[in-house]
N, C-alpha and C positions, 0 to 999 in steps of 0.2 A: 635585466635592463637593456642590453645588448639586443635581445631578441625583437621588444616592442620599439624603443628608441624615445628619444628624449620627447619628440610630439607628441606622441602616445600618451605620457606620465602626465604632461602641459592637459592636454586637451581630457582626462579623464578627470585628473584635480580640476577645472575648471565643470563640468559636467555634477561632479556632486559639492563643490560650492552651490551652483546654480539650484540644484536637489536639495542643498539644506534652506537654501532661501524660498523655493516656493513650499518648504513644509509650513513656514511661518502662517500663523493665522492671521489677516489682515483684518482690521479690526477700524472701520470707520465710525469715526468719531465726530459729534458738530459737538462748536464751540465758539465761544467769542471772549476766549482771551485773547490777549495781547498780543500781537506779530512775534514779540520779542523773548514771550514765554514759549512758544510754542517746541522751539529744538530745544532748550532743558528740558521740558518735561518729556518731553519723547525720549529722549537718549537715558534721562534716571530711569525710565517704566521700562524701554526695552532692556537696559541693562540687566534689570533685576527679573527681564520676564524674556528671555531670547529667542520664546516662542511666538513671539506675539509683536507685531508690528501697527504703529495705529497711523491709521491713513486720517489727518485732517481735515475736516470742511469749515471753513472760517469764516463768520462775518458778524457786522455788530448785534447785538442782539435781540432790537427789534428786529431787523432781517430775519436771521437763525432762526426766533420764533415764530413768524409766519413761514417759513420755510417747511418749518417743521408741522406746522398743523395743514397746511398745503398737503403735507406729502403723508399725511394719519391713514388712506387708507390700500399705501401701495410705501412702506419706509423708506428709507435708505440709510438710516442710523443703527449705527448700536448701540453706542453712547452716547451721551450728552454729557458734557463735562467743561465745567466751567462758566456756566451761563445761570444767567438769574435766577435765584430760587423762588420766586412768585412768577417765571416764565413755568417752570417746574412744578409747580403746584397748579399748575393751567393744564400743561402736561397730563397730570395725573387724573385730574378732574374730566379730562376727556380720554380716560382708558389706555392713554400713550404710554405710561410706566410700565415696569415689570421689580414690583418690591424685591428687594435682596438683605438676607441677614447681613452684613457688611463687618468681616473680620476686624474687628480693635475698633468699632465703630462706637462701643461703652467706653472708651477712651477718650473721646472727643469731647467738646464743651458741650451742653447738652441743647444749648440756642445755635449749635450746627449740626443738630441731626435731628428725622421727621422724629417724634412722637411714637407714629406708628411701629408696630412688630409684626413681622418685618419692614423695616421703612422702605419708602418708596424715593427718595433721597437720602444724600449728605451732604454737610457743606464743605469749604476750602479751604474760604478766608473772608472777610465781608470787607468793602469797597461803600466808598460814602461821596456826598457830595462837598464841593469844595472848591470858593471859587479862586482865579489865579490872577493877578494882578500887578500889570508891568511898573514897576518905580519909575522907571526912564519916562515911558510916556503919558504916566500919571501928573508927573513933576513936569513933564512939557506943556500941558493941555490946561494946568491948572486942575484934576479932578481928584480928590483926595482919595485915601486907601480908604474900601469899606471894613464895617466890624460888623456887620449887621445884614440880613436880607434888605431890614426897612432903607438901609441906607441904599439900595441900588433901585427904589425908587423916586431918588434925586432927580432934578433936570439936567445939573451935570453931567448925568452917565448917560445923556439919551445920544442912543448911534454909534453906541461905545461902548456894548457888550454884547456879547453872543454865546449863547447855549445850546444845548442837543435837543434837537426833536425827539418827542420821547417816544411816538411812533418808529422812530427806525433807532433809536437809543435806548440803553438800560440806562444807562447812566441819565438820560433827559427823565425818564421814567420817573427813578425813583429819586429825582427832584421833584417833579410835581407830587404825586405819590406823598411825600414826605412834606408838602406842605401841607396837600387837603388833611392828613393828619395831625401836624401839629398845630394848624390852624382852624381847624374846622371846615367847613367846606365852603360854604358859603363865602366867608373873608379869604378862604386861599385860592378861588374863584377873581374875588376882588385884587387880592396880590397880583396874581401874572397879566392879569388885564393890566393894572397900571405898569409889572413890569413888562409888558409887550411893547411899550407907548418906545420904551429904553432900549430895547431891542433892535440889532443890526439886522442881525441874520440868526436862522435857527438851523445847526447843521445835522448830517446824519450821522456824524460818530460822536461818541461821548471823549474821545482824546481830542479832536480838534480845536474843542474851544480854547481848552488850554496852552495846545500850539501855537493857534494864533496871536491869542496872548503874550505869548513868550516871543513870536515873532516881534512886536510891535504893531500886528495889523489892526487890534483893537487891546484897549485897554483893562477888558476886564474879561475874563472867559467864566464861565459857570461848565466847572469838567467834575473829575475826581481825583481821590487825595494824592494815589498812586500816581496818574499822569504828573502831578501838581510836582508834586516831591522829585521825579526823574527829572522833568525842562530845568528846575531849579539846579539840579545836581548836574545838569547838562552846561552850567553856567548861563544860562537865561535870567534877566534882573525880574523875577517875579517873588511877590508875595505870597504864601497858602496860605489861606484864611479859611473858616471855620467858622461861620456866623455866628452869634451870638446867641440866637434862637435855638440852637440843635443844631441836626443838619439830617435828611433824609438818607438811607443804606439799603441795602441788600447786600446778602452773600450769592458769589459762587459758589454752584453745587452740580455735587452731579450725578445722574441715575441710568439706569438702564434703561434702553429703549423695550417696549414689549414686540416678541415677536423676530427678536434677534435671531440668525442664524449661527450666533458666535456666543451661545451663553456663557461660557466658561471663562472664552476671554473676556470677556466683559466682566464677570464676578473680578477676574486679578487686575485689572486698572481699576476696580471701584476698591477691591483690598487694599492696594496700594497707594489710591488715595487720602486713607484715614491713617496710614502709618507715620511717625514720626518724621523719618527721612524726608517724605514728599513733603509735611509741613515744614519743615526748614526750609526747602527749598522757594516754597509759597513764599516763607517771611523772606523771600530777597527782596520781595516786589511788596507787600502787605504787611503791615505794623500788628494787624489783627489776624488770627490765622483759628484754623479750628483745632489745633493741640496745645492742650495746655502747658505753659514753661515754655511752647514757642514764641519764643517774643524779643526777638535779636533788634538792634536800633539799626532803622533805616533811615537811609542819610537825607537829611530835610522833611524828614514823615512828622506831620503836626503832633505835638507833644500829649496833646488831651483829646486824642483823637475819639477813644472811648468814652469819656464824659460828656463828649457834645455828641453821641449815635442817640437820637430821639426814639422812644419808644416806637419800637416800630410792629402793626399787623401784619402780615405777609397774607395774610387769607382773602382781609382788606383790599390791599393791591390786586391779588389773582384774581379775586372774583370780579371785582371793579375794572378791570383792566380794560376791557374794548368801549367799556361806557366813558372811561377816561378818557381813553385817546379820538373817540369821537368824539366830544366837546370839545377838548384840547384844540385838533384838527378845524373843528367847526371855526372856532371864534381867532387862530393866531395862524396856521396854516400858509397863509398869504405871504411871509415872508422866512419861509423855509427855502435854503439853499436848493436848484434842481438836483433829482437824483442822475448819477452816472449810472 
């Protein structure tokens, strides 16, 4: 020790620190969970995986998925994780997966994994609509708490609700989505017409409406159950409600990208997603999760939250998807918030 001296020892430990962190596999991932998900889930995966580090690309998920078909024939993904499984199923449909047998993947409920052997998804946790609605400025304005879709096309609610664009939203998505189904198409066509008349603004994240809601900027947001549940727990005066109709869902899922120069790590976060541990962690944020027995009580999560998930197609949506969002776009567009 005398011979080299204390820099020596300093500057050589710091040399294979720096050596065991570039062995790591860097492992980019797109997604459109939550800001607030994003360090749990990285710190359980790298815990459990010290080789493998996942580098984030985040945004909502209409974004993420034209992001993603934009960039079909030069990637930049390895994963996709956490983002719509009818985004996923578009994915696949245009050659973008890469199936993986998915370890404890026979574990899972079986309405959160493909079908196929090997699937070319799994899911998370499924996320539904749900709208949010202020008591305080309900009770100031005069406009009563809705129970019903039908009810938010009152004239009282006009200019005093706001919903996600389902173009730059999963969560606006599978609103609509989830009416042309449980309504038919024609009549769920006719719904958002009238509820457009109600319409403030159409924003581009599916958590905002809720926000603002809970702010008091407007009195009703059309979000999801997740966001709904947090503003509430946040101490915000809001209501979650659960129409009385249903209410339109998708899961989070998530699959390989094809073409990965990282298969391997990619097989251990898609492992790791199907194992117990990571669904606990899911149920911090989701009431619904894809492990069975996981089903811990989150604080303000709507009570029948499962009874009111409408029969839902997912093949439906994927295939329908850009014929949707150009009618959508077509006829309400006009008062969507600018993009930043």
């Amino acid at each position: 020790m005398t011979r080299f001296g204390t820099g020596f020892v300093v500057a050589l430990a710091a040399a294979l620190a720096a050596g065991a962190a570039s062995a790591k596999t860097q492992l980019t991932v797109y997604t459109a969970l939550e800001n607030e998900q994003l360090r749990p889930y990285k710190a359980a995966f790298e815990a459990a995986n010290p080789d493998v580090e996942i580098v984030w690309v985040r945004d909502s998920t209409g974004v993420i998925t034209a992001r993603l078909l934009a960039e079909k024939a030069n990637p930049k993904a390895d994963v996709i994780m956490g983002v719509a499984v009818t985004s996923l199923i578009l994915f696949e449909n245009e050659g973008m997966i890469e199936p993986y047998a998915v370890r404890g993947a026979d574990q899972l409920r079986p309405a959160f994994r493909d079908a196929k052997n090997p699937p070319a998804w799994i899911g998370m946790d499924a996320y539904m609509s749900a709208v949010c609605y202020n008591t305080v400025e309900g009770q100031k304005k005069n406009i009563p708490q809705p129970t019903s879709w039908a009810d938010l096309l009152k004239p009282e609610y006009r200019g005093q609700i706001v919903m996600p664009n389902p173009a730059s939203s999963g969560t606006g998505f599978l609103s609509v989505s989830g009416w042309l189904q449980s309504m038919g198409e024609a009549p769920g066509w006719k719904y958002m017409d009238g509820l457009h008349q109600n319409v403030a603004v159409y924003t581009h994240s599916g958590s905002a409406p809720c926000v603002q809601a809970a702010r008091g900027e407007y009195v009703v947001g059309i979000s999801f159950e997740y966001r709904a549940a947090q503003e509430k727990t946040k101490g915000a005066p809001i209501s979650v409600i659960l129409p009385t109709e249903g209410v339109g869902w998708d899961l989070e899922a998530s699959a390989i990208h094809k073409g990965t120069k990282n298969l391997e790590a990619a097989k251990k976060l898609m492992d790791w997603t199907a194992t117990k541990d990571a669904n606990v962690l899911f149920n911090n944020y989701f009431g619904v999760v894809a492990y069975p027995g996981v089903n811990k009580e989150v604080a303000n999560y709507p009570k029948d939250a499962e009874a009111k998930m409408i029969k839902n197609d997912f093949a439906f949506s994927a295939k329908n998807r850009d014929a949707i969002l150009t009618e959508w776009t077509k006829r309400y567009d006009g008062k969507s918030a600018p993009k930043k």
